[in-house]
N, C-alpha and C positions, 0 to 999 in steps of 0.2 A: 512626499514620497509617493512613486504610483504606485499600485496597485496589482497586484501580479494578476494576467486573464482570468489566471483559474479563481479568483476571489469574484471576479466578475460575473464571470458565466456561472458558479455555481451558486450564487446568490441568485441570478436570477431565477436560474432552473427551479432552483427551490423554491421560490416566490411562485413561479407557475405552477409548480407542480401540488405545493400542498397551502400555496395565500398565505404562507409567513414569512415574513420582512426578516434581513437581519435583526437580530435584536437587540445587540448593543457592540461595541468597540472589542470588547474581548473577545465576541463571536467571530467577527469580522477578524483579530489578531489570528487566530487559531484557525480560522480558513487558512490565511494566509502563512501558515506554519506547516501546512499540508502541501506545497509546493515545494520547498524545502526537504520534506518528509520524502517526496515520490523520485526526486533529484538524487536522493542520497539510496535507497533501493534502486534507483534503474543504473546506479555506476556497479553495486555489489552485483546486478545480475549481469551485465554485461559481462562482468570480469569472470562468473561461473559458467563452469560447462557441465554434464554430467559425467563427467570421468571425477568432476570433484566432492562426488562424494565420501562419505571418510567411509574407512575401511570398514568400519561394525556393519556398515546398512546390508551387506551379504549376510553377514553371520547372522543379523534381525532376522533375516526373511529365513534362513535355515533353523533359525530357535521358534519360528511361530510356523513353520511347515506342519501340517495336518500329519497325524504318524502314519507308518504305510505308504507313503508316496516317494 
């Protein structure tokens, strides 16, 4: 099985940037679990707009309003 880019490139980057290798098969799995991870956030953002926030987020900001204002 390949290897998804992002396993690629950020193994590398991490190798230049701080001279540590992957270190074993598990680390290497769990990169590659974060491709996955970033695929399943960018459909939930696409699908939000901000008219979707739920109805409390006004009442928050008028329960934590400074008094007098």
């Amino acid at each position: 099985m390949m290897e998804p880019d992002l396993v690629t490139s950020a193994a590398e980057a991490i190798r230049r940037w701080s001279g540590i290798a992957m270190p074993n098969e598990a680390a290497r799995r769990s990169l590659a679990d974060l491709t996955a991870i970033i695929a399943e956030v960018e459909k939930v953002r696409a699908g939000m707009a901000f008219e979707d926030e739920p109805s409390g987020f006004e009442a928050a900001l008028r329960d934590t309003k400074e008094p007098g204002r």
